[in-house]
Backbone bond lengths (Angstrom), bond angles and torsions (degrees), N, CA, C in turn:
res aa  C-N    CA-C-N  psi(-1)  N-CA   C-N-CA  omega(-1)  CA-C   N-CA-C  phi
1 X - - - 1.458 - - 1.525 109.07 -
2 X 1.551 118.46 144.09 1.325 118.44 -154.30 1.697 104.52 -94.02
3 X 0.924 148.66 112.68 1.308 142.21 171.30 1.872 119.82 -91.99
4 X 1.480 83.87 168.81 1.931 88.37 -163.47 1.325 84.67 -115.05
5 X 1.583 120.53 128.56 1.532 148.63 162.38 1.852 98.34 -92.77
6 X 0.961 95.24 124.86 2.027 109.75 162.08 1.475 95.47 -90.60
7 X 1.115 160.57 145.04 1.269 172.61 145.16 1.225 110.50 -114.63
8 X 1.489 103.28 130.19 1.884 129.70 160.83 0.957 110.20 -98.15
9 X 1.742 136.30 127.03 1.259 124.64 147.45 1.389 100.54 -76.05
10 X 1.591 100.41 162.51 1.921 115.76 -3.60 1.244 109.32 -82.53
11 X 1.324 131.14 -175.86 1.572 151.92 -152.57 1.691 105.38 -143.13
12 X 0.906 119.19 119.07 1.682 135.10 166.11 1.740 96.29 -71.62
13 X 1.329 98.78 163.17 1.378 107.34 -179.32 1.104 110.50 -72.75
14 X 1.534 128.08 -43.16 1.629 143.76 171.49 1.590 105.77 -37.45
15 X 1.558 115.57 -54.38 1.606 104.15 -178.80 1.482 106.02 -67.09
16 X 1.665 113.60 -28.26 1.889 82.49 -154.45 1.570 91.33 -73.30
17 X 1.262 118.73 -23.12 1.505 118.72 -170.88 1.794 124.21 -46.81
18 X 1.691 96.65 -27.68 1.393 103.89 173.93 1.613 121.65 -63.38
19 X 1.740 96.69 -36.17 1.340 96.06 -166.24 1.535 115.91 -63.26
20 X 1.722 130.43 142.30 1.103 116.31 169.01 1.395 125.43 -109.83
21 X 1.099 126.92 177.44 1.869 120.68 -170.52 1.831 91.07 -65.23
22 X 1.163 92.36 150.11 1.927 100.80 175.46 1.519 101.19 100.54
23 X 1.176 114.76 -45.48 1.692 121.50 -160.47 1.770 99.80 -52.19
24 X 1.403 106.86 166.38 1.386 115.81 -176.43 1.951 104.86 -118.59
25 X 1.155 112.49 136.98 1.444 104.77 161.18 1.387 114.13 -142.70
26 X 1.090 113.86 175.00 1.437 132.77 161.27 1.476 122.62 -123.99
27 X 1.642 139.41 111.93 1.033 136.84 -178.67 1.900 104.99 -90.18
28 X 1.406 91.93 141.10 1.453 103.01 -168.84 2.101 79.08 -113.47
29 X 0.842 115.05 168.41 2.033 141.18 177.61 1.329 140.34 55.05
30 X 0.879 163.66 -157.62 1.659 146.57 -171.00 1.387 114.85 -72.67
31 X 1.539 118.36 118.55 0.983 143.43 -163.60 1.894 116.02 -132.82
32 X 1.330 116.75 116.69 1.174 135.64 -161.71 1.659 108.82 -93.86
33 X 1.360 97.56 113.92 2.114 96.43 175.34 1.572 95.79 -116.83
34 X 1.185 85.80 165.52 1.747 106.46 158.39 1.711 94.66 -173.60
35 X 1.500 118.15 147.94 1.369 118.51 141.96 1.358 119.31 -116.57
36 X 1.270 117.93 49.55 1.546 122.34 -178.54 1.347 103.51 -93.79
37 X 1.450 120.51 144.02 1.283 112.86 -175.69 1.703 94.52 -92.72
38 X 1.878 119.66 -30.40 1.277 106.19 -169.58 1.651 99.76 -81.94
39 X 1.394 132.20 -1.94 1.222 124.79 126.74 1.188 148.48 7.57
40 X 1.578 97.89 -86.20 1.278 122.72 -149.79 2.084 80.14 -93.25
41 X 1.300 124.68 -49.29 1.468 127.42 -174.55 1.563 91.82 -45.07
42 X 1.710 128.68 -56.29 1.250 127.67 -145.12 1.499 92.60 -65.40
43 X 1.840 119.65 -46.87 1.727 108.82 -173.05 1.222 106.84 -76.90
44 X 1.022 161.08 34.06 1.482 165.35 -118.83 1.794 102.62 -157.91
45 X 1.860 89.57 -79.24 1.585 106.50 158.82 1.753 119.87 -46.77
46 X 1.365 105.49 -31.58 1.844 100.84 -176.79 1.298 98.35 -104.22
47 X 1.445 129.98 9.24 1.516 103.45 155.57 1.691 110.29 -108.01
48 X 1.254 108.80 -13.95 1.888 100.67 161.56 1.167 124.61 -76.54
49 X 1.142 134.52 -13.76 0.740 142.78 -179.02 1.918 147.27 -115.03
50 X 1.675 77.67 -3.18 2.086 117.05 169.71 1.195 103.41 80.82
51 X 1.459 140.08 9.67 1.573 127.97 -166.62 1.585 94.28 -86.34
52 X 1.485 110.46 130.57 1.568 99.75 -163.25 1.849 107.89 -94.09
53 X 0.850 123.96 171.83 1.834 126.45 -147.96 1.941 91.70 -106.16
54 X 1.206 102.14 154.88 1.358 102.31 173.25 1.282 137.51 -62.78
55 X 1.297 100.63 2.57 1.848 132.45 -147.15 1.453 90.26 -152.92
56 X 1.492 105.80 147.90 1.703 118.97 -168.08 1.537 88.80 -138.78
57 X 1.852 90.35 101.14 2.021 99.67 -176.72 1.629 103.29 -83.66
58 X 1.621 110.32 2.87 1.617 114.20 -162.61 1.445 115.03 -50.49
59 X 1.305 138.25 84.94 1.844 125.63 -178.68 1.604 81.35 102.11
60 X 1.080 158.60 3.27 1.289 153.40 176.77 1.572 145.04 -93.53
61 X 0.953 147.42 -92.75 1.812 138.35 177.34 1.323 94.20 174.32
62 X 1.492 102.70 132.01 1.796 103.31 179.73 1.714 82.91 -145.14
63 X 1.525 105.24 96.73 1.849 87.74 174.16 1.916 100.42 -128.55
64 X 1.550 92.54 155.01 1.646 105.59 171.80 1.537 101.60 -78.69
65 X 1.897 98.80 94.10 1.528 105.47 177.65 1.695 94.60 -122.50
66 X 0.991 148.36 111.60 1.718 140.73 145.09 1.049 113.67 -48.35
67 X 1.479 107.15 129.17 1.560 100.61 178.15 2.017 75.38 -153.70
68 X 1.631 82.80 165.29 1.735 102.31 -177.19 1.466 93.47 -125.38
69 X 1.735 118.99 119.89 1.353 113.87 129.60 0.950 159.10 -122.98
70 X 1.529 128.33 155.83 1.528 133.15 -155.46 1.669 112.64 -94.91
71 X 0.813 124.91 158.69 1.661 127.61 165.40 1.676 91.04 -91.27
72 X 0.969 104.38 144.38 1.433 137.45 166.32 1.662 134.23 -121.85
73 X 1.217 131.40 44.71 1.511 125.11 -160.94 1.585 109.78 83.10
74 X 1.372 105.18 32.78 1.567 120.12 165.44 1.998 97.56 84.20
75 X 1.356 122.25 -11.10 1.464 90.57 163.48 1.642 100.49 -118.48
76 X 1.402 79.70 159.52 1.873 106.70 172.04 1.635 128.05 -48.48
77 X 1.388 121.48 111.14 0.981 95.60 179.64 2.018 115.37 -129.85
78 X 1.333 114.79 124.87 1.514 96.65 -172.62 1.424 111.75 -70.87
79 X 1.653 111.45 138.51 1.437 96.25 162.56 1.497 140.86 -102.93
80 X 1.256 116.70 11.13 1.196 118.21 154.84 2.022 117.97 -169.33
81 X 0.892 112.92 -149.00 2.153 110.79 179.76 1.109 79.24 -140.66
82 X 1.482 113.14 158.94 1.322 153.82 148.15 1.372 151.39 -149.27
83 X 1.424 124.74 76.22 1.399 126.78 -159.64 2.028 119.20 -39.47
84 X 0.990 101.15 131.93 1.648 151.54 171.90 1.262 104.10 -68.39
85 X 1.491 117.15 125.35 1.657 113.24 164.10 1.126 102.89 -74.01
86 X 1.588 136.42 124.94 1.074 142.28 173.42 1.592 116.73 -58.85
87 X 1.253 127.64 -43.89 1.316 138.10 -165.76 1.270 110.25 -73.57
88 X 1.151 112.39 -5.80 1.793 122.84 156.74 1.474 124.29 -52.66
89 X 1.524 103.33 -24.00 1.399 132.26 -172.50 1.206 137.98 -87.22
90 X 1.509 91.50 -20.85 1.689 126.84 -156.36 1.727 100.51 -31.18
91 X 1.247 100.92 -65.79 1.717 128.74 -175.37 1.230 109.68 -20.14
92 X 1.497 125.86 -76.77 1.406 161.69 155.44 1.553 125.94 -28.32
93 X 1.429 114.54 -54.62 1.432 134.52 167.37 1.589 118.99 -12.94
94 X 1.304 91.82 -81.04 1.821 116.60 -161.69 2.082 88.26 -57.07
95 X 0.929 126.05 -46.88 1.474 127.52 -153.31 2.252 96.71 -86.91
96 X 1.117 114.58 -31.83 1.760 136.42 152.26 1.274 107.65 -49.58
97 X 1.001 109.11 -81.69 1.895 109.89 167.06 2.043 132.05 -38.07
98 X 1.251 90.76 -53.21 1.251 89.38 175.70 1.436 127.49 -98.24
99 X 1.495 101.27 -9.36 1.730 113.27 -178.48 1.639 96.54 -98.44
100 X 0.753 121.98 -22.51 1.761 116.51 -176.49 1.835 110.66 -137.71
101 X 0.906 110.97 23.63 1.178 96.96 157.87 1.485 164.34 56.22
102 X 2.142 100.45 26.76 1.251 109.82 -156.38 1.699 84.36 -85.35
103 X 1.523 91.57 167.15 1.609 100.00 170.80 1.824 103.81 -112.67
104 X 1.595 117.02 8.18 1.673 120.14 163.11 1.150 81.82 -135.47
105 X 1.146 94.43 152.51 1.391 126.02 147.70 1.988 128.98 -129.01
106 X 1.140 137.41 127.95 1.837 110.99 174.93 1.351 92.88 176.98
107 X 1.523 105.60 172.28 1.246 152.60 -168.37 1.383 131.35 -166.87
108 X 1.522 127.55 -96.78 0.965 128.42 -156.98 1.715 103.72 -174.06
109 X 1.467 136.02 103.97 1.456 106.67 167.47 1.852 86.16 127.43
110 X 1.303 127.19 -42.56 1.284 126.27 -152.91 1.347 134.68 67.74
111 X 1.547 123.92 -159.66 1.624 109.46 161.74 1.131 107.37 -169.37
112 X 1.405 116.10 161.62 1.230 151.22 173.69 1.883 121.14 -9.64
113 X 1.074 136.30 158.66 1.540 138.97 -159.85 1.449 101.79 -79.45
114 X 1.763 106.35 -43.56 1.655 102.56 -179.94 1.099 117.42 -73.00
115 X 1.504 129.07 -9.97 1.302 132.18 -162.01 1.746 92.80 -107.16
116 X 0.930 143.62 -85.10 1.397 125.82 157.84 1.724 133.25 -21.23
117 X 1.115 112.72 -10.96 1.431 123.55 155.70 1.347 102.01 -81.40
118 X 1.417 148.39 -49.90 0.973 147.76 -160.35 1.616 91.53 -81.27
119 X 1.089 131.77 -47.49 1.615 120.16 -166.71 1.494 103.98 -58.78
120 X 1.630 113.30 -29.97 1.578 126.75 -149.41 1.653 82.27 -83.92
121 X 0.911 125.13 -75.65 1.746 133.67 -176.45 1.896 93.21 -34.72
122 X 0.930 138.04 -70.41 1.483 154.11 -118.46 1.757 100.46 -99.33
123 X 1.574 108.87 -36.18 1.293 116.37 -160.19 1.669 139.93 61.32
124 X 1.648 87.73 57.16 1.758 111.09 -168.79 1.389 81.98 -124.23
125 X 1.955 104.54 163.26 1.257 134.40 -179.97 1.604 97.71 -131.60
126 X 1.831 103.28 154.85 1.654 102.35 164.40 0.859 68.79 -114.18
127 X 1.727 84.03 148.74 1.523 111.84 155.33 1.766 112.78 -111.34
128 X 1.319 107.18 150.23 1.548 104.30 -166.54 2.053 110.99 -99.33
129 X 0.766 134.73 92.19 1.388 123.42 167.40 1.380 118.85 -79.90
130 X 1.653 92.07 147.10 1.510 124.75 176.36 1.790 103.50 -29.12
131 X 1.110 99.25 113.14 1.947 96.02 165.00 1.162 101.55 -69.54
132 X 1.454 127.54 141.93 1.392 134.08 172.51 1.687 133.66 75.56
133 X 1.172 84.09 1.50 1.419 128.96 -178.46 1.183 122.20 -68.81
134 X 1.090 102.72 20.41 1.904 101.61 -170.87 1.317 120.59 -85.20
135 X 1.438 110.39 -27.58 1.720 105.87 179.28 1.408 101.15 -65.04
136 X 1.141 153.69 -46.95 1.331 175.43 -92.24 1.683 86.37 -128.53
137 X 1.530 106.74 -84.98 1.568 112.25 -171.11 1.993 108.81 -45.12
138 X 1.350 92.05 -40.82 1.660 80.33 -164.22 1.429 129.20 -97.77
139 X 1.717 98.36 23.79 1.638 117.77 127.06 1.605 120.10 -37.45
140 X 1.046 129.94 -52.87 1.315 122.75 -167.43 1.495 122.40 -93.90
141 X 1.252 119.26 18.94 1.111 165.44 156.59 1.715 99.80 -37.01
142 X 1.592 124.02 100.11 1.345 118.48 160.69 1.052 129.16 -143.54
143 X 1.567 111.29 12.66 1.294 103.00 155.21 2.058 97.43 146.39
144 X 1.364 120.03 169.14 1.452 119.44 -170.57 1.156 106.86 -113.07
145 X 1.811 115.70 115.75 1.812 128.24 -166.69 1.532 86.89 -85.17
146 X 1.207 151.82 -36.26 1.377 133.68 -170.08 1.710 113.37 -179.46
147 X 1.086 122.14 124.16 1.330 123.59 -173.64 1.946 109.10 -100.50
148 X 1.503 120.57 125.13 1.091 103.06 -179.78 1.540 98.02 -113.35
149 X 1.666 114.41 -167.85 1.659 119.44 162.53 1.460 108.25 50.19
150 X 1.061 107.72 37.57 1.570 111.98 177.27 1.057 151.88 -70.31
151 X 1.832 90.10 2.13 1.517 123.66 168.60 1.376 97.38 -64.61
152 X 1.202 139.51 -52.58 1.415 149.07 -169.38 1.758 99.55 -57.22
153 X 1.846 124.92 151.42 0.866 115.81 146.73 1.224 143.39 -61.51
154 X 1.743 135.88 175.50 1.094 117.34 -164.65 1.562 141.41 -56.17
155 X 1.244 87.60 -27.45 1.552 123.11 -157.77 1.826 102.87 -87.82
156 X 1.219 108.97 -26.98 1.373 124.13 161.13 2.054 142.60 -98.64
157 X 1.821 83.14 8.85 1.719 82.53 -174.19 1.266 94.42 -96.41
158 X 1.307 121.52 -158.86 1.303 124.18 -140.52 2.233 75.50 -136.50
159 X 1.029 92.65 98.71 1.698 100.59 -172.66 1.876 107.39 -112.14
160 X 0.860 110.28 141.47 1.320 124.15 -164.77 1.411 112.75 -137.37
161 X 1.864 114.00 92.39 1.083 128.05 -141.07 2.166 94.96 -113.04
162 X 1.069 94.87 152.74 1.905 111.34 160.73 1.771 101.93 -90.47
163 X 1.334 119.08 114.86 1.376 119.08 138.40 1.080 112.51 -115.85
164 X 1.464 102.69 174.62 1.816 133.95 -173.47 1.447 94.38 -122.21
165 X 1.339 109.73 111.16 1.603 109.96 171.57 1.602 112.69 18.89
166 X 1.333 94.61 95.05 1.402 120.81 169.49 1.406 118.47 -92.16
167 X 1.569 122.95 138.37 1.192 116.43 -147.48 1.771 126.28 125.73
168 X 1.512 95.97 -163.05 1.301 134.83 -41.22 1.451 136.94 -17.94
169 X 0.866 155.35 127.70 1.287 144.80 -177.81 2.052 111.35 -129.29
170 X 1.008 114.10 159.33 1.557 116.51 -158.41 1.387 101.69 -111.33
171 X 1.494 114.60 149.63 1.886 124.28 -166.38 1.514 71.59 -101.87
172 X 1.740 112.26 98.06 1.575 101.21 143.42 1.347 131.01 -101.63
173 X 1.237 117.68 1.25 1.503 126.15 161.71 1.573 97.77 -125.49
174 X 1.871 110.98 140.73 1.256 106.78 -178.42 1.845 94.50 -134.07
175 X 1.248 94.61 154.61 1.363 103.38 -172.60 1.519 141.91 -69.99
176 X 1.804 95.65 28.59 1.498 138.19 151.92 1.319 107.99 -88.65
177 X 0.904 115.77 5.20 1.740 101.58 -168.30 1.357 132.56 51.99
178 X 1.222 101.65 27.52 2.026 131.01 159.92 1.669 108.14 -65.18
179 X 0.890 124.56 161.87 1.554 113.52 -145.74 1.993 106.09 -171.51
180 X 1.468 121.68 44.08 1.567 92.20 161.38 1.250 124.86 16.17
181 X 1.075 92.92 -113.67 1.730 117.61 170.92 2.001 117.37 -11.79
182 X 1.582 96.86 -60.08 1.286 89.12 168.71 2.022 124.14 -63.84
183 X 1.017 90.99 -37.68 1.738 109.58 -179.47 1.400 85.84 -33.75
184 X 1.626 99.88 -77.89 1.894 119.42 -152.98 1.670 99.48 -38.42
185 X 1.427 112.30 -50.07 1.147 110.09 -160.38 1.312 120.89 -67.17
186 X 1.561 109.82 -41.42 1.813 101.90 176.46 1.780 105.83 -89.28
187 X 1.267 133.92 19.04 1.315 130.16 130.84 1.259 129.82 -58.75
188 X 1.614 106.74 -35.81 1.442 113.48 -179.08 1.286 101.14 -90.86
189 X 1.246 123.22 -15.82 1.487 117.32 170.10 1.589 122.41 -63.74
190 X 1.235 96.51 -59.35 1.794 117.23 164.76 1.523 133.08 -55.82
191 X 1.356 90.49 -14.17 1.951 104.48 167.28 1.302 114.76 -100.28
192 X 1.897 121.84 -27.75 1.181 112.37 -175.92 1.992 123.33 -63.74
193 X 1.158 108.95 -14.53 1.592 104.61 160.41 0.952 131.53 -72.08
194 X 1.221 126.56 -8.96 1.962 146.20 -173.07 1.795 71.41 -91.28
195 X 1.499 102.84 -102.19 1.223 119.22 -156.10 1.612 108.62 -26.42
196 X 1.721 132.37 -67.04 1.393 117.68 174.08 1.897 111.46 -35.77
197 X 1.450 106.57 -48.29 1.615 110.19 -175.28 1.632 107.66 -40.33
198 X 1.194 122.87 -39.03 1.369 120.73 -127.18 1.750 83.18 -136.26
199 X 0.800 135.36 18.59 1.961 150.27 126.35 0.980 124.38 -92.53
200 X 1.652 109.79 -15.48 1.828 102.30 177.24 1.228 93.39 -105.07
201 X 1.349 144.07 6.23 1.853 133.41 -178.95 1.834 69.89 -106.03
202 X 1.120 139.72 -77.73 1.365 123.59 -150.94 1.403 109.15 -56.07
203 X 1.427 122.50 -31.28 2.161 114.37 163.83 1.514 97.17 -58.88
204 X 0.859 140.25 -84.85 1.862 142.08 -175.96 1.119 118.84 -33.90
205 X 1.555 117.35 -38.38 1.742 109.25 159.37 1.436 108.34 -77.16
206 X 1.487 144.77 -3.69 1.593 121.04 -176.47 1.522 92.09 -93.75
């Protein structure tokens, strides 16, 4: 049975460990997006290599959220979230995870075997958000703790946002290395002999 976690960052490894795939949460405190892929390469390079990031993801939230912000009367303001296919990322991930240290990670889409090995070793969860989902997400919306890489457009810097219970959003990778994504797939693996069976009796009956 799926249960709903409220979460504060930051997160010890011990909490994310409770959560299981299915479960529901909401993260409440500073929470880090980017969907830049030259992004995601730049933290990639600074966690192989120890150069430490302007932003401390240690026990913290690193999710593929888009968001745009505006100046408003000289402060920043985001105007809304929007989940990111994660698997855009694949590349980058595993070396994010274990070189810097979020205890979430998510978007939209999931990811890859090495990159969920790395959450499983590391003690991180994805979390999955609503596709299309943005009016919903950008409720929790309170405001921008620090913008870095700002050469980059918005939607690609490395932004470091305040929410209020963000969400709901779904534990589809849990930090067992439980996996949605994997499930779906060898279901769909294990049905595709029915299904070819049962298109080639319906070609032979027309």
């Amino acid at each position: 049975m799926s249960r709903l976690h409220e979460l504060s960052l930051p997160l010890s490894a011990a909490q994310v460990r409770e959560l299981r795939v299915g479960d529901m949460v909401t993260v409440t405190g500073p929470v880090t997006v980017s969907i830049g892929i030259p992004t995601h390469r730049r933290m990639a390079e600074a966690a192989r290599t120890g150069v430490a990031l302007p932003v401390d993801l240690r026990g913290g939230a690193f999710f593929h959220l888009s968001t745009y912000v505006r100046e408003q009367a000289g402060v920043p303001e985001p105007l809304y979230l929007n989940p990111s296919t994660s698997t855009r990322y694949d590349a980058w991930m595993p070396d994010i995870v274990r070189g810097l240290g979020p205890r979430l990670v998510g978007g939209k889409g999931g990811l890859d075997a090495p990159s969920v090995e790395a959450m499983r070793e590391c003690g991180c969860a994805y979390l999955s958000f609503l596709g299309g989902g943005s009016p919903l997400l950008s409720r929790a919306l309170r405001g921008v703790r620090s913008s870095h890489w700002d050469e980059y457009i918005s939607q690609f810097r490395l932004l470091t946002l305040d929410v209020q219970a963000l969400g709901p959003a779904t534990v589809s990778i849990d930090a067992h290395g439980n996996s949605t994504y994997t499930d779906l797939a060898q279901r769909a693996q294990e049905r595709l002999p029915d299904i070819l069976a049962r298109l080639r009796q319906g070609r032979q009956a027309a």
